[in-house]
N, C-alpha and C positions, 0 to 999 in steps of 0.2 A: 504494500500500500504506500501510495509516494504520501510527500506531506498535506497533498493539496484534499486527498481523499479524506486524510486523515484529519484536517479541521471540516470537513463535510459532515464525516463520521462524529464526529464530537457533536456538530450542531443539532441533526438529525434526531442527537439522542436529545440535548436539550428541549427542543421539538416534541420529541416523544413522552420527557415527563411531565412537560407542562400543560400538555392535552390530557392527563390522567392518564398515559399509560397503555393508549390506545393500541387491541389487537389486529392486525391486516392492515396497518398504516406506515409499511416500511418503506415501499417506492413514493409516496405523496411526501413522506419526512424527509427521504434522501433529494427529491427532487426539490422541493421546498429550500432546502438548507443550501444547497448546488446553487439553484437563485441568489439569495442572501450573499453567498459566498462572493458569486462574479459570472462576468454572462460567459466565461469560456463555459465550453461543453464540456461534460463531467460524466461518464456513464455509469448507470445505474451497477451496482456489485452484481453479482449472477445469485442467481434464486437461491433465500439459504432455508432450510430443512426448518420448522421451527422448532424443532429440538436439538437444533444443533448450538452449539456451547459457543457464542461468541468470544473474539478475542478476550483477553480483559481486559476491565474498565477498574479503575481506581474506588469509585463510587459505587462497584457492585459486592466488591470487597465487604462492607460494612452489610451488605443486605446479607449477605452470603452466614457471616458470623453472627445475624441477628435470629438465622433460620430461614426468611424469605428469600425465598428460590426464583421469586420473578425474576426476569430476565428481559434487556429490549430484544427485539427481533428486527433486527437492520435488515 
């Protein structure tokens, strides 16, 4: 993931918790956040499993060790 994706990825999540957390709102976050970011073209990451285990996030750390197992789904 270059750096550019990588502040997307960040935004996206931002994105994602201040909507409450919303399930099936991965491509309108990533593409939402891609806007914000700059008008280059940004493509979408490829379709991820939603059980599949995202990289990690600093901030999921703390859910992780409180028991809450939510997860974003980028």
């Amino acid at each position: 993931m270059n750096d550019r994706d990588e502040i997307i990825r960040r935004r996206a999540y931002a994105i994602w918790e201040n909507e409450g957390r919303p399930e099936g709102q991965e491509r309108r976050h990533w593409e939402q956040a891609a806007r914000e970011i700059g008008p280059d073209e940004v493509p979408m990451p490829r379709e991820t499993n939603r059980n599949q285990t995202l990289p990690s996030d600093p901030t999921q750390d703390e859910a992780r060790d409180t028991g809450d197992d939510r997860k974003p789904s980028l």
